[in-house]
C-alpha positions in Angstrom: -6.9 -46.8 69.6 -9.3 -48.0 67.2 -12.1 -48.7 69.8 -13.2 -45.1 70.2 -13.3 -44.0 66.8 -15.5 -46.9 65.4 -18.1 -46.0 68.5 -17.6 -42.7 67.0 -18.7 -44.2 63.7 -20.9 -45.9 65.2 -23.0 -43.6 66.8 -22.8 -40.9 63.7 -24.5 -43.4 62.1 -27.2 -44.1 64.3 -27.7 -40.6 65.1 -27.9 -39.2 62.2 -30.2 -36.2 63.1 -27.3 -35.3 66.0 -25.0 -34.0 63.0 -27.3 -32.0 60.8 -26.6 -32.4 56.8 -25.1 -28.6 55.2 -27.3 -28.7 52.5 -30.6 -29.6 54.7 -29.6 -26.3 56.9 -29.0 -24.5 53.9 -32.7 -25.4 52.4 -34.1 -24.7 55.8 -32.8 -21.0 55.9 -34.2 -20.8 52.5 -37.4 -21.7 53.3 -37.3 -19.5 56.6 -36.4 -16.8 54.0 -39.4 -17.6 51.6 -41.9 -17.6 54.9 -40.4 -14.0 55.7 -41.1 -12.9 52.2 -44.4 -14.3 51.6 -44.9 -12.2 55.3 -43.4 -9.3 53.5 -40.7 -9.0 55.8 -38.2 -8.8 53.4 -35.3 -7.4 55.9 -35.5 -10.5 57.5 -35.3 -12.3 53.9 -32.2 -10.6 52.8 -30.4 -11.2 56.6 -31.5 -14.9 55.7 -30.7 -15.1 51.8 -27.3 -13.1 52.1 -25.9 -15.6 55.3 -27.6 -18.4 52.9 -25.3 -17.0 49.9 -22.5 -16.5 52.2 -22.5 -20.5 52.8 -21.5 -20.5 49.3 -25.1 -23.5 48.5 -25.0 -26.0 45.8 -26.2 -23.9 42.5 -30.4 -24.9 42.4 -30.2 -23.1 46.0 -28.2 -20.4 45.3 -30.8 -19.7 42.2 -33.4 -19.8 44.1 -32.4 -17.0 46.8 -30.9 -14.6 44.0 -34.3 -15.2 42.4 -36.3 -14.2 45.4 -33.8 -11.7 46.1 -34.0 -9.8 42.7 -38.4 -10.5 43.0 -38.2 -7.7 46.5 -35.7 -5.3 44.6 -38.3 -4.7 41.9 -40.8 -4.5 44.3 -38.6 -2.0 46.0 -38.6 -0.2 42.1 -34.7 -0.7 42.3 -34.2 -2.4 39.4 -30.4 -2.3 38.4 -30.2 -4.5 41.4 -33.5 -6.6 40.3 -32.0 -7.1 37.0 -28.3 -8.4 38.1 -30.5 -10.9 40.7 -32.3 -12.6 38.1 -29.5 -12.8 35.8 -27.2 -14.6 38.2 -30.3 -16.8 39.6 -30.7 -17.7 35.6 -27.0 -18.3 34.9 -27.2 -20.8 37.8 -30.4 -22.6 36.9 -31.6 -21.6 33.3 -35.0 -23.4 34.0 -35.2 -21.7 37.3 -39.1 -20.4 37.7 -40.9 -17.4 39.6 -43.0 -17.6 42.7 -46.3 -17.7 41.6 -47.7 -15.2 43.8 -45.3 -12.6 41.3 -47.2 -10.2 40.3 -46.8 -10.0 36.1 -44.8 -7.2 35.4 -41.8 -9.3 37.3 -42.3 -12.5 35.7 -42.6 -10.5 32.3 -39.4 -9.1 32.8 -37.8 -12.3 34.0 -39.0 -14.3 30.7 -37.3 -10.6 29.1 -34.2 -11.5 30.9 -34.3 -15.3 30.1 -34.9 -15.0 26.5 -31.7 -12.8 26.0 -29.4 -15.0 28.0 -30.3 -17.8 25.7 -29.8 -15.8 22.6 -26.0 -14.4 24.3 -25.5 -18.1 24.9 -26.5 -19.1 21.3 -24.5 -16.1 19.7 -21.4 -17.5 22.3 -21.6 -20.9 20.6 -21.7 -20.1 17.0 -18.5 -20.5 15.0 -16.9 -17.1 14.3 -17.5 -15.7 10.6 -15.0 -16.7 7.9 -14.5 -13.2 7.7 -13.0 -13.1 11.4 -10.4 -15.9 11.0 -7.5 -14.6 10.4 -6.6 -15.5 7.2 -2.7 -17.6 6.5 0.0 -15.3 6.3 1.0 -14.9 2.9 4.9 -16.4 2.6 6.7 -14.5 -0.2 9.3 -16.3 -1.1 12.9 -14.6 -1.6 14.6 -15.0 -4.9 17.8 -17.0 -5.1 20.6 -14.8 -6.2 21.8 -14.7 -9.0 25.0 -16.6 -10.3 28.0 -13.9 -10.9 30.3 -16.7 -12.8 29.2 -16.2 -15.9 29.9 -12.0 -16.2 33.1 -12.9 -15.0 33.8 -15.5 -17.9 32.3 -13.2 -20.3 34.1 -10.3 -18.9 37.3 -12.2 -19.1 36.8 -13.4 -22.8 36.0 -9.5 -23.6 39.1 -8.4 -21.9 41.3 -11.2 -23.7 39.0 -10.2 -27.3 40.2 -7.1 -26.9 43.5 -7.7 -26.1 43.6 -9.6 -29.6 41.8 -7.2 -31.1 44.4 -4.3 -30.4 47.5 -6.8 -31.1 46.0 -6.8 -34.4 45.7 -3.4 -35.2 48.9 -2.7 -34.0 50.7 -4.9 -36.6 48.2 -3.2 -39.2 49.7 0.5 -37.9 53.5 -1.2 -38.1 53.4 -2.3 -41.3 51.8 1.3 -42.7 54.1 3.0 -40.6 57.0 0.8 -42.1 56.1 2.1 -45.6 55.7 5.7 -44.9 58.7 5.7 -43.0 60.8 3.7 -45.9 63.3 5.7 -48.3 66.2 6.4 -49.2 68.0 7.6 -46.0 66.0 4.3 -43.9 66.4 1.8 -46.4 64.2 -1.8 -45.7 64.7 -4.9 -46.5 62.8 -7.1 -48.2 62.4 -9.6 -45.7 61.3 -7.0 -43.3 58.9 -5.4 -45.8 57.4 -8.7 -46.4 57.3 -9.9 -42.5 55.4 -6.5 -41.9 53.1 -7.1 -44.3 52.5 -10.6 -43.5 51.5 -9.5 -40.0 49.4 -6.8 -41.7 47.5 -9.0 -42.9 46.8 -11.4 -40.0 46.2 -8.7 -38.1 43.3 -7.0 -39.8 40.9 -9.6 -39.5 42.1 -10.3 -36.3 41.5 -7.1 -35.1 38.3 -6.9 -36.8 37.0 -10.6 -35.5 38.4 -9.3 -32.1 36.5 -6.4 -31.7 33.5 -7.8 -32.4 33.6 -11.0 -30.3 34.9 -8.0 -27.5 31.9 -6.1 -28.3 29.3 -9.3 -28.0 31.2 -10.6 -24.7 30.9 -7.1 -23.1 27.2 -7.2 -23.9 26.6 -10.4 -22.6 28.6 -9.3 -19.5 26.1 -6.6 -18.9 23.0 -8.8 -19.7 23.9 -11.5 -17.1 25.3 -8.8 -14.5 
C-alpha cells in the first residue's frame, strides 16, 4: 500500500512545475491584470483582480489589486469607490506604493488617505483620557443601628421613679388628710397620728427625689431613643 503513494511523493517532488504553487498563480493573474491596465483595458483588469480577490491572496497581493483597483475608479471619476480601494489596499499593506505611471492627483490623494489612517491608528492606540475612566463607585456605608437597651433601662427606672415618687406623695396626702379629718366624733390615736406623720415625712423627699430622678430618666429615655 505504501508503494504507490511514495512514487506519488516521489514524482511531486521531481515535477514540481506539474502542480503549480497557489500563490505563483495568484501573482501571475496579478500581473496579467497589471499588463491589461497599463493597456488600458481595465474590464479585463477588474474580471482579473475580482477572481484574484475571490481566491481570498496572502495580504501584500490582495494590496496590491485593491490598489490598482481603486487607481481605474478615479480614473473613472468614481471616487466613493476609489477611496474605499485605497483604504483597504492600505489597511493590508500600510507601506503599499502607487504605480508610477499615476498621474499626481491619485498619488496625492493616496498619501491624503495614508496620512489619516496612521493618525486613526495613532488616536486608536492612545490611552483613553482620565476623564473617560469611569471613576470607583462611591460605597456609602450604612450606619449600624442603634442600641434600644438603654431607653428601655432608662424607661424602666423612670417608670419605677415615678412609682416612688407617687407612693410618697400619697403618704404626704394621708397624713394631711388624717388631721383634717380628726375630731371629736373620729377620734385618732396617738400612735396612728404619729405613724402618719412619720410616713409624711419620708414620703416628701421621697416624692420629691422621685420625681426628679423620673424627670432625668424620661429625658435620657428620649435622648438615646
Amino acid at each position: 500500500m505504501g508503494g504507490p503513494l511514495l512514487l506519488s511523493a516521489v514524482l511531486l517532488r521531481v515535477l514540481p512545475g506539474q502542480v503549480p504553487d497557489a500563490t505563483a498563480q495568484q501573482e501571475a493573474k496579478l500581473a496579467a491584470a497589471v499588463r491589461a491596465v497599463n493597456n488600458l483595458n481595465d474590464e479585463r483588469a477588474r474580471v482579473l483582480l475580482d477572481d484574484l480577490l475571490a481566491s481570498v491572496p496572502p495580504d501584500r497581493i490582495a494590496a496590491q489589486a485593491y490598489m490598482y483597483l481603486g487607481v481605474m475608479d478615479f480614473n473613472a471619476l468614481d471616487q466613493v469607490h476609489a477611496h474605499e480601494e485605497l483604504r483597504r489596499a492600505l489597511e493590508l499593506d500600510p507601506t503599499i506604493e502607487v504605480p508610477p505611471t499615476t498621474s499626481p492627483k491619485i498619488a496625492l490623494a493616496f498619501e491624503e488617505l495614508r496620512r489619516k489612517l496612521a493618525q486613526k491608528l495613532r488616536a486608536e492606540d492612545q490611552p483613553a483620557p482620565a476623564s473617560a475612566v469611569a471613576a470607583p463607585p462611591i460605597v456609602v456605608e450604612k450606619e449600624a443601628p442603634r442600641s434600644r437597651v438603654w431607653p428601655w433601662v432608662l424607661g424602666a427606672a423612670a417608670v419605677v421613679a415615678a412609682g416612688v415618687s407617687a407612693w410618697g406623695w400619697v403618704e404626704v396626702a394621708s397624713f394631711e388628710q388624717l388631721k383634717s379629718s380628726s375630731s371629736g366624733a373620729n377620734p385618732v390615736t396617738p400612735e396612728q397620728a404619729q405613724s402618719s406623720h412619720d410616713s409624711a415625712a419620708i414620703g416628701e423627699p421621697v416624692g420629691i427625689v422621685g420625681a426628679i430622678a423620673a424627670a432625668g430618666f424620661l429625658t435620657g429615655t428620649v435622648l438615646t431613643w
